[in-house]
PyMOL Python script that loads the backbone (N, CA, C, O; Angstrom):
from pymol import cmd

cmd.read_pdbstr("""\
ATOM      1  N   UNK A   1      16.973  30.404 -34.641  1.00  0.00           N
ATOM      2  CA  UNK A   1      17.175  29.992 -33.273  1.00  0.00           C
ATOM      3  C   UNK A   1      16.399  28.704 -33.036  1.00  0.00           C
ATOM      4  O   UNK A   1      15.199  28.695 -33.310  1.00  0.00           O
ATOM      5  N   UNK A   2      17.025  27.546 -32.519  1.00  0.00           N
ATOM      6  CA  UNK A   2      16.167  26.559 -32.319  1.00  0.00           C
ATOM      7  C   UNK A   2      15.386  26.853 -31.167  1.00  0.00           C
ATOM      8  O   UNK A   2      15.319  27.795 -30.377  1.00  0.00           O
ATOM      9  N   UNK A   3      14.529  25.208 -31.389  1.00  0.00           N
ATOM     10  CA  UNK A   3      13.754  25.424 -30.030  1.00  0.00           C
ATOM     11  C   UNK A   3      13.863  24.560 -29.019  1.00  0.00           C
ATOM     12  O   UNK A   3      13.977  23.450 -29.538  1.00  0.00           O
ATOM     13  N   UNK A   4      13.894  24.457 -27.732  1.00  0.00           N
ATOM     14  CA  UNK A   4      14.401  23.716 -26.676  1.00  0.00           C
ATOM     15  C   UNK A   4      13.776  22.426 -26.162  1.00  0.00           C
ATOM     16  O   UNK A   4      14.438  21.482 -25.731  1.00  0.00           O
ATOM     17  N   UNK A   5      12.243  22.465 -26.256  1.00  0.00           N
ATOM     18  CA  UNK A   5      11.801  21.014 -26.333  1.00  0.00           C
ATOM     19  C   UNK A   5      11.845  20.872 -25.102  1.00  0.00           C
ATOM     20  O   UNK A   5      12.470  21.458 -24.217  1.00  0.00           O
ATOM     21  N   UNK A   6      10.810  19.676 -25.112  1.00  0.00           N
ATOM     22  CA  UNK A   6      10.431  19.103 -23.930  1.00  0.00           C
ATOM     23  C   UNK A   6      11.992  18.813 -22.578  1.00  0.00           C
ATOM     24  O   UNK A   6      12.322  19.321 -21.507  1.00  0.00           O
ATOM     25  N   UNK A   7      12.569  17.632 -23.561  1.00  0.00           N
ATOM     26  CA  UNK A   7      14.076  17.753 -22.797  1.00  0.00           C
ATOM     27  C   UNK A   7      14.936  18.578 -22.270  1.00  0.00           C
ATOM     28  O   UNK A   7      15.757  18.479 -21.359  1.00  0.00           O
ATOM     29  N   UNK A   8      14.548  19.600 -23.148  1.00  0.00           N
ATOM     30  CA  UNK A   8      16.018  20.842 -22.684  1.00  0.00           C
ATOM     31  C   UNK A   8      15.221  21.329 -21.559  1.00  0.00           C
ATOM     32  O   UNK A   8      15.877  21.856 -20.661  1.00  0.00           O
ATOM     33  N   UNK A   9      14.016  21.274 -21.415  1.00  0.00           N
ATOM     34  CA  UNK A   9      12.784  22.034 -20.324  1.00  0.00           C
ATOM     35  C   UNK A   9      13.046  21.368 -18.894  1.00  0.00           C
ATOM     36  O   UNK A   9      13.221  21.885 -17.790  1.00  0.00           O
ATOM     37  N   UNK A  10      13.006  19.970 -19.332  1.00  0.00           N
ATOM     38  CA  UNK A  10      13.702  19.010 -18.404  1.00  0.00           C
ATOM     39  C   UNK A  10      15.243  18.954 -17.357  1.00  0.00           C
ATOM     40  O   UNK A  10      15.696  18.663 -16.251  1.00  0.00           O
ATOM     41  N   UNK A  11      15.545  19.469 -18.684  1.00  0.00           N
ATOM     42  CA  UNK A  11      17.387  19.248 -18.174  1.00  0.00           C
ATOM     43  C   UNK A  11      17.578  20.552 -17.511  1.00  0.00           C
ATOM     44  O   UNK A  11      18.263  20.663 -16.494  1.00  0.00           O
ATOM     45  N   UNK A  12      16.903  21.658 -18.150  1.00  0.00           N
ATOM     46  CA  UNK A  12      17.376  23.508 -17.458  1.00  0.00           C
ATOM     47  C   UNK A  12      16.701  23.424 -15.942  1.00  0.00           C
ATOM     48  O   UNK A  12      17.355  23.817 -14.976  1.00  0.00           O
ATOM     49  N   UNK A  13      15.456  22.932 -15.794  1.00  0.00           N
ATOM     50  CA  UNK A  13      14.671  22.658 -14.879  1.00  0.00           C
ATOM     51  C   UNK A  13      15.233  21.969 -13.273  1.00  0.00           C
ATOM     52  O   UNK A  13      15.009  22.327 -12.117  1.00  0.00           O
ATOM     53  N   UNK A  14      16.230  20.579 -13.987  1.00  0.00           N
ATOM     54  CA  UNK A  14      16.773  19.472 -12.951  1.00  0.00           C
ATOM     55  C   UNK A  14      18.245  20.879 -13.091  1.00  0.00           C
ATOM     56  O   UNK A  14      18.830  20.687 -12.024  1.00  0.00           O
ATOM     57  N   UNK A  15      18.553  21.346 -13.380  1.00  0.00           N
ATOM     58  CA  UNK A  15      19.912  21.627 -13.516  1.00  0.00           C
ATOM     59  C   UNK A  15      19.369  22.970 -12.316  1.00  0.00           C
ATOM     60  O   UNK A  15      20.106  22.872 -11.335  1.00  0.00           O
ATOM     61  N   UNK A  16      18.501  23.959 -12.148  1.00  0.00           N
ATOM     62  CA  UNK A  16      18.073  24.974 -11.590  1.00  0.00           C
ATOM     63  C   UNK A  16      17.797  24.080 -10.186  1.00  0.00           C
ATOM     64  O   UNK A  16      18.112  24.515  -9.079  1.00  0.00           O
ATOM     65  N   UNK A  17      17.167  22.778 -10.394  1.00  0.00           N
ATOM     66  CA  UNK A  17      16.364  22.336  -8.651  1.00  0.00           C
ATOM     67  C   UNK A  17      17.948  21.898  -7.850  1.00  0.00           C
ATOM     68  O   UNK A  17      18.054  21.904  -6.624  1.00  0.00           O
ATOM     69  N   UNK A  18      18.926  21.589  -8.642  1.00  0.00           N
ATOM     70  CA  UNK A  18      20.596  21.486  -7.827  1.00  0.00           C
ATOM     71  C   UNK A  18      20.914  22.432  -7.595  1.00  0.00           C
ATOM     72  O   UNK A  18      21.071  22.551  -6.380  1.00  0.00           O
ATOM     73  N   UNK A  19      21.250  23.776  -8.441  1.00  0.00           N
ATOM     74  CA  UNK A  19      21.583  24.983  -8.234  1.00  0.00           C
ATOM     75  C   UNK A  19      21.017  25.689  -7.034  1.00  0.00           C
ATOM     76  O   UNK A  19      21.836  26.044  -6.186  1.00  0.00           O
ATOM     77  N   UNK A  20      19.422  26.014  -6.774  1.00  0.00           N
ATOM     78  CA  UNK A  20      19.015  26.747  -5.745  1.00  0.00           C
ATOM     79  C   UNK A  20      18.333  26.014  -5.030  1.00  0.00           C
ATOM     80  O   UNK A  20      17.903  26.545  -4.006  1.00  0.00           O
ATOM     81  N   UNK A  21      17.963  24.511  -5.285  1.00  0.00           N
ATOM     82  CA  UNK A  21      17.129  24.031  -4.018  1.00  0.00           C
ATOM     83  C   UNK A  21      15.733  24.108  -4.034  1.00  0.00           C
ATOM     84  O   UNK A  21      15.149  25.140  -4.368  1.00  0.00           O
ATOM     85  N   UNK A  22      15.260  23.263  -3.755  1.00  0.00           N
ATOM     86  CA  UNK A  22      13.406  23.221  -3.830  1.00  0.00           C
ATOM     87  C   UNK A  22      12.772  24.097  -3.008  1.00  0.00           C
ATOM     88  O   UNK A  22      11.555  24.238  -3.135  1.00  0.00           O
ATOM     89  N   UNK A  23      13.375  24.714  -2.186  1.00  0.00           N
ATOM     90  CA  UNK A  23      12.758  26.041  -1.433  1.00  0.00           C
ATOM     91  C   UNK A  23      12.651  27.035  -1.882  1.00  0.00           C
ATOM     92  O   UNK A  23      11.576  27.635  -1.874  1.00  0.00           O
ATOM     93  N   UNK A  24      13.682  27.480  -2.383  1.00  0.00           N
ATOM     94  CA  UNK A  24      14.102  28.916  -3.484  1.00  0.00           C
ATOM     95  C   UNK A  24      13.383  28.777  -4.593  1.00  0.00           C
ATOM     96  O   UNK A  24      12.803  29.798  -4.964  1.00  0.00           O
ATOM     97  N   UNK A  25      13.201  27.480  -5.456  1.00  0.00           N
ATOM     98  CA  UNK A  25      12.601  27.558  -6.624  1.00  0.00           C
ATOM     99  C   UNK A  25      11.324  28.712  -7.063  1.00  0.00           C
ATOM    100  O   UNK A  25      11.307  29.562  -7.953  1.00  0.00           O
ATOM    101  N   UNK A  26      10.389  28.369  -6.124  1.00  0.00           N
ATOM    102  CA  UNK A  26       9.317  28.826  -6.492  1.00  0.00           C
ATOM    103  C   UNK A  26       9.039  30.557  -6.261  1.00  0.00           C
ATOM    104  O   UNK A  26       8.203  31.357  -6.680  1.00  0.00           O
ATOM    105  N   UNK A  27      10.491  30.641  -5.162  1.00  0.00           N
ATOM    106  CA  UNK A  27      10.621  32.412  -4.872  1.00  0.00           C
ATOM    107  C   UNK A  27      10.934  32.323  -6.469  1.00  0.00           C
ATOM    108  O   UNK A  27      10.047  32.607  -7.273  1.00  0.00           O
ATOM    109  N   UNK A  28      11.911  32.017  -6.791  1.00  0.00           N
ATOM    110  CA  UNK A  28      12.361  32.721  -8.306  1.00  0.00           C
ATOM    111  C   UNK A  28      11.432  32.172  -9.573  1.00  0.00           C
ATOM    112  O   UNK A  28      11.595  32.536 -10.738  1.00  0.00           O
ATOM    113  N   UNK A  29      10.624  31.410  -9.209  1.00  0.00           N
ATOM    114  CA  UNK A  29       9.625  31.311 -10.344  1.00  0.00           C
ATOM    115  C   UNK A  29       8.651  32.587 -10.446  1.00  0.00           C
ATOM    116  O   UNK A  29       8.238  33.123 -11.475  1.00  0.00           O
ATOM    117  N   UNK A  30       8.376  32.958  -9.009  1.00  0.00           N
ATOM    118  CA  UNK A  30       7.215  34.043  -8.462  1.00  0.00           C
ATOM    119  C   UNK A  30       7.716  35.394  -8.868  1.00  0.00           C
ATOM    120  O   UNK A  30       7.007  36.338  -9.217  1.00  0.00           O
ATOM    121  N   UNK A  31       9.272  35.371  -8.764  1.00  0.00           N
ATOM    122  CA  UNK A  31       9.725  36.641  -9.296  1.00  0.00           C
ATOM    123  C   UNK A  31      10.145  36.741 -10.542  1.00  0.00           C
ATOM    124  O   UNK A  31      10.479  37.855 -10.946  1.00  0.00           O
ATOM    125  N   UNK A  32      10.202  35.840 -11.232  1.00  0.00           N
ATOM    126  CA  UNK A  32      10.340  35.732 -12.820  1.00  0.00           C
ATOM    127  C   UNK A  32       8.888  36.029 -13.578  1.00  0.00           C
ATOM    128  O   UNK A  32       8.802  36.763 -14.563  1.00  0.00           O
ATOM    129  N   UNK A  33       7.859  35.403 -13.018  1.00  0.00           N
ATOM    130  CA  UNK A  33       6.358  35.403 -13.061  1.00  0.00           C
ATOM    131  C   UNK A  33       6.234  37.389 -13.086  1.00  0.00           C
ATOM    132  O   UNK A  33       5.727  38.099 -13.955  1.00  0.00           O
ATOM    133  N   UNK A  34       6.856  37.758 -11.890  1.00  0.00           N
ATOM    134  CA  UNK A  34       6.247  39.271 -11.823  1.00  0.00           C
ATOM    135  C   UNK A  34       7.115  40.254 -12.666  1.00  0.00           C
ATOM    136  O   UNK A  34       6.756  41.351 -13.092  1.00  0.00           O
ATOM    137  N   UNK A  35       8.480  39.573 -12.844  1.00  0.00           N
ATOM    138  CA  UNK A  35       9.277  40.612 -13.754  1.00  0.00           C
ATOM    139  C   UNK A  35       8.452  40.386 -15.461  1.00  0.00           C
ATOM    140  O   UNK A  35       7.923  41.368 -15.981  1.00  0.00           O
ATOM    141  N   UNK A  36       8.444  39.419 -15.967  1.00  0.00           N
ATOM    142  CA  UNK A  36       7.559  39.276 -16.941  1.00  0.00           C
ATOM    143  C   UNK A  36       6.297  39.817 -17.256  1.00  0.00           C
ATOM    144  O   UNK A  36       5.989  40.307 -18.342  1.00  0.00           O
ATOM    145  N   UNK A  37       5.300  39.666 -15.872  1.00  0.00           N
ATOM    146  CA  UNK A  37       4.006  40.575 -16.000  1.00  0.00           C
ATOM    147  C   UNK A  37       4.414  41.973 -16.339  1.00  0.00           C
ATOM    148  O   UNK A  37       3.784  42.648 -17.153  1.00  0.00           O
ATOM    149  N   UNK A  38       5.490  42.406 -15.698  1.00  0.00           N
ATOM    150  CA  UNK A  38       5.994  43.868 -15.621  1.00  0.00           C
ATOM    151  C   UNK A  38       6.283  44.447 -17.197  1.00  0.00           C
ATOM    152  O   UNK A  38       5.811  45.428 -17.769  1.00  0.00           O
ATOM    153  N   UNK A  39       7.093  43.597 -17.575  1.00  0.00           N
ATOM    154  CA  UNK A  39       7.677  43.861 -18.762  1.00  0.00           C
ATOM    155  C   UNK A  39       6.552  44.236 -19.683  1.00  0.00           C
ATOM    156  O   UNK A  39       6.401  45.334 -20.219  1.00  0.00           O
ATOM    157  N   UNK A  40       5.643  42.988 -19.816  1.00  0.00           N
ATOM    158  CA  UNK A  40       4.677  42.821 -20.983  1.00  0.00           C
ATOM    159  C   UNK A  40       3.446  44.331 -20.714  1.00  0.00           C
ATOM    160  O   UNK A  40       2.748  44.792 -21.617  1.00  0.00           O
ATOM    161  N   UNK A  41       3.469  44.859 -19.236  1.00  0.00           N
ATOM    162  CA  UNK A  41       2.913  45.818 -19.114  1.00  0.00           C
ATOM    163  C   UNK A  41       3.325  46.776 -19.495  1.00  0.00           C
ATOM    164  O   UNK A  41       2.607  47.484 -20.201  1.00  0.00           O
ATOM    165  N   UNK A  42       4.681  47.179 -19.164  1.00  0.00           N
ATOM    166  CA  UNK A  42       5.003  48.159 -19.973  1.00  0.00           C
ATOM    167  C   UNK A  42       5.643  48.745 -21.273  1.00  0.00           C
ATOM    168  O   UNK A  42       6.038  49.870 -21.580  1.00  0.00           O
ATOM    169  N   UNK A  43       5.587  47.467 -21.956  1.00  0.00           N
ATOM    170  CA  UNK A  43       5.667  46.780 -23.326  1.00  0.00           C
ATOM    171  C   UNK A  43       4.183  47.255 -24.001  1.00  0.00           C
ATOM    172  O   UNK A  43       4.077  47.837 -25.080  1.00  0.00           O
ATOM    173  N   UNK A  44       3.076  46.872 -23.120  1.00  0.00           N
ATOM    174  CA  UNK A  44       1.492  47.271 -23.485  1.00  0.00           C
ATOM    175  C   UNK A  44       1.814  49.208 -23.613  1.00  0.00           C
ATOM    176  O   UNK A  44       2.135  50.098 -24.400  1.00  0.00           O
ATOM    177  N   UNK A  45       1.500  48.978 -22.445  1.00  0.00           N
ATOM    178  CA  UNK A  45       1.681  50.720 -22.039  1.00  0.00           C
ATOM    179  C   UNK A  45       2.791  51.774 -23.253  1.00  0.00           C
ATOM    180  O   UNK A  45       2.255  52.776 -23.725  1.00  0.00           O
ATOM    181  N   UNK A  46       3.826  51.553 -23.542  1.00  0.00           N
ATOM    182  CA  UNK A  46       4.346  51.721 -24.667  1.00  0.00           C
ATOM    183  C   UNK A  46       3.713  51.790 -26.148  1.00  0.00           C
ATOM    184  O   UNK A  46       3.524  52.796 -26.831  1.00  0.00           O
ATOM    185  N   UNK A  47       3.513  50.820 -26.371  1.00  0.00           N
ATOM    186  CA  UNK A  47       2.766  50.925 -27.726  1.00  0.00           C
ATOM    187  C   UNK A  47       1.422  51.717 -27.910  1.00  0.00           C
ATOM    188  O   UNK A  47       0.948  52.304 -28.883  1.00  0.00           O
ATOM    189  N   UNK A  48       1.057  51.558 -26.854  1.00  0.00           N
ATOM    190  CA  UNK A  48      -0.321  52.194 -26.494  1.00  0.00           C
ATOM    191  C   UNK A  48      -0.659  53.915 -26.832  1.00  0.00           C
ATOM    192  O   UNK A  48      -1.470  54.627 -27.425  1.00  0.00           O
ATOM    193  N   UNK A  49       0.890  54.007 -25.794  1.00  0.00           N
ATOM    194  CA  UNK A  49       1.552  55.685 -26.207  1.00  0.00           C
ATOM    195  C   UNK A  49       1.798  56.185 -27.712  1.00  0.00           C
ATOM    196  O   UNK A  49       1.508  57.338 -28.033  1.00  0.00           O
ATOM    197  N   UNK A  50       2.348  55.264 -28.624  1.00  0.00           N
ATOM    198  CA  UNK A  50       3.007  55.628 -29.521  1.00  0.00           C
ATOM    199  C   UNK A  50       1.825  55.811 -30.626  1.00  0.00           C
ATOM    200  O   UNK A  50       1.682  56.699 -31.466  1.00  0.00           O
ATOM    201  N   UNK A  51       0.895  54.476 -30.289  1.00  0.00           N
ATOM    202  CA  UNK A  51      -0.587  54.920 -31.525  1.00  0.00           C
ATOM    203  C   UNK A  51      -1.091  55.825 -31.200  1.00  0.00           C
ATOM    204  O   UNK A  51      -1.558  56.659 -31.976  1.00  0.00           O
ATOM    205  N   UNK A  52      -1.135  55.908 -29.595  1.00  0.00           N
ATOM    206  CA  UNK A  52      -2.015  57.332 -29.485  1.00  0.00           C
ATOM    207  C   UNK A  52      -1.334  58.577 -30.282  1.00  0.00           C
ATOM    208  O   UNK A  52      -1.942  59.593 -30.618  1.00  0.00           O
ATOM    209  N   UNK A  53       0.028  58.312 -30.521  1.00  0.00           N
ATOM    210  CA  UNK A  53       0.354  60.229 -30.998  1.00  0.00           C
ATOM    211  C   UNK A  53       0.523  60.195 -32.439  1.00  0.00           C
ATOM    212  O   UNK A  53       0.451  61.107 -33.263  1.00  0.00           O
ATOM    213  N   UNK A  54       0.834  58.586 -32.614  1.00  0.00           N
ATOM    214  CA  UNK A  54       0.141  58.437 -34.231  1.00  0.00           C
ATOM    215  C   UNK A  54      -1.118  58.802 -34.717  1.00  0.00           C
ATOM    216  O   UNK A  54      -1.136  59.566 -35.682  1.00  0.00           O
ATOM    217  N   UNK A  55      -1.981  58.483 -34.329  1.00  0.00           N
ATOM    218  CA  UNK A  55      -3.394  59.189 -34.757  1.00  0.00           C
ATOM    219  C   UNK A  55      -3.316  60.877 -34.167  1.00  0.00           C
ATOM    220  O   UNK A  55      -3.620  61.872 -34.827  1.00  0.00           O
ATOM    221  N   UNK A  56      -2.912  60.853 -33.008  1.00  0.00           N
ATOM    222  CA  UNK A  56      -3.585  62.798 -33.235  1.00  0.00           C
ATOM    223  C   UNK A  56      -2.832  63.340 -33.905  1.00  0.00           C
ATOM    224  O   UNK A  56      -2.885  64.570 -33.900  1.00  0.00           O
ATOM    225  N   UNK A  57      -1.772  62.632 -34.798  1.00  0.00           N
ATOM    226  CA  UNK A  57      -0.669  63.028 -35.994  1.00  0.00           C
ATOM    227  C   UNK A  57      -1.574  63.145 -36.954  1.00  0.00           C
ATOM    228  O   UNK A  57      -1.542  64.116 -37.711  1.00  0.00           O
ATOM    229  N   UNK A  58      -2.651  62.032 -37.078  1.00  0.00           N
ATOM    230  CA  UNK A  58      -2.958  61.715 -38.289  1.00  0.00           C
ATOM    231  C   UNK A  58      -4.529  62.697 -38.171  1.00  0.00           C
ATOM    232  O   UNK A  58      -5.149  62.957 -39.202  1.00  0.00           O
ATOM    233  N   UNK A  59      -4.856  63.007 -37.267  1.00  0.00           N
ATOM    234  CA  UNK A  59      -6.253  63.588 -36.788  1.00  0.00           C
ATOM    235  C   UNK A  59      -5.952  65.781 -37.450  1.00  0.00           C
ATOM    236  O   UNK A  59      -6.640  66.611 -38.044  1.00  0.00           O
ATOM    237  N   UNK A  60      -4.595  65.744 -36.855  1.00  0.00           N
ATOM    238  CA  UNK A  60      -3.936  67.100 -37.369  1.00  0.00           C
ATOM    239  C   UNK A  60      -4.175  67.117 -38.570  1.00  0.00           C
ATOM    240  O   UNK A  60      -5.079  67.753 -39.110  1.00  0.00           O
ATOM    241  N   UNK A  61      -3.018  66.096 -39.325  1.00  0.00           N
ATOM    242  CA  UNK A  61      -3.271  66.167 -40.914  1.00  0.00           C
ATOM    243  C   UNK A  61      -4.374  66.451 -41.437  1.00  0.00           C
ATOM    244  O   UNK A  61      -4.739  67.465 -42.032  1.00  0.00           O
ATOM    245  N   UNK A  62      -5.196  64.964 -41.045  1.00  0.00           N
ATOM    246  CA  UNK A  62      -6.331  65.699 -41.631  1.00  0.00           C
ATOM    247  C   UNK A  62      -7.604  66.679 -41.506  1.00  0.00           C
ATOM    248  O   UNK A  62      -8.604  66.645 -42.224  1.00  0.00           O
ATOM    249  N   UNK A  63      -7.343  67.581 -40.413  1.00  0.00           N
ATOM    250  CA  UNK A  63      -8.065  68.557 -40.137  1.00  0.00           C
ATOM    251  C   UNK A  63      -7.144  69.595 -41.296  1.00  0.00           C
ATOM    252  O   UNK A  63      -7.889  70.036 -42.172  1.00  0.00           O
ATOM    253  N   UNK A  64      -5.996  69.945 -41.402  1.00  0.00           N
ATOM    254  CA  UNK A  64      -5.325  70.584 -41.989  1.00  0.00           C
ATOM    255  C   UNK A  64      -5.433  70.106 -43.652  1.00  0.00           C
ATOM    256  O   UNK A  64      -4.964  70.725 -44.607  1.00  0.00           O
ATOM    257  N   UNK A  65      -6.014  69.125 -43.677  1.00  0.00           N
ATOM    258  CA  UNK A  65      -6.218  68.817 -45.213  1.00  0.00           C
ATOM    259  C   UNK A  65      -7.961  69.020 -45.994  1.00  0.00           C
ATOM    260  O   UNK A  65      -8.438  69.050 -47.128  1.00  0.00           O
ATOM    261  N   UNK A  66      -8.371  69.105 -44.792  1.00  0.00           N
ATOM    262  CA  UNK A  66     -10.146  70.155 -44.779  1.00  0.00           C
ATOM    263  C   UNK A  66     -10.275  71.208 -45.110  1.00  0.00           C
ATOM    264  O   UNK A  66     -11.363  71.555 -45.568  1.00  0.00           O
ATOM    265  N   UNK A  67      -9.228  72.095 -45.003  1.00  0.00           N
ATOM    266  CA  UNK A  67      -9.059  73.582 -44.964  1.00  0.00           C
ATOM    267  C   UNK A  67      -9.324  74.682 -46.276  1.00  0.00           C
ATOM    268  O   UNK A  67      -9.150  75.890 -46.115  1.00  0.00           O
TER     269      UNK A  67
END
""", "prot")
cmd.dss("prot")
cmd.show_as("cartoon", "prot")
cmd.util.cbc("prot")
cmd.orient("prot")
């Protein structure tokens, strides 16, 4: 996948301030801003879950391999 570069940042940017207008912009920057925080949180929160039941997987085993 390429990458978009300064220009394309430029051009998506001028192409969005025609589309919705310099008023709207920054609502949908603010809500792009919070859907993203969201995501990456529960993107965190996820993984978080999954090591946790990996280890008391691995905490079982090896209590069961003490025996």
């Amino acid at each position: 996948m390429a990458t978009i570069g300064i220009p394309g940042l430029i051009l998506i940017l001028i192409i969005a301030l025609v589309i919705f207008g310099p008023k709207k912009l920054p609502e949908i920057g603010k809500a792009a801003g919070q859907t993203l925080r969201e995501f990456k949180k529960s993107t965190k929160d996820l993984t978080e879950d999954v090591t946790d039941e990996i280890n008391d997987a691995k905490n079982i085993v090896k209590g069961q391999e003490n025996k």
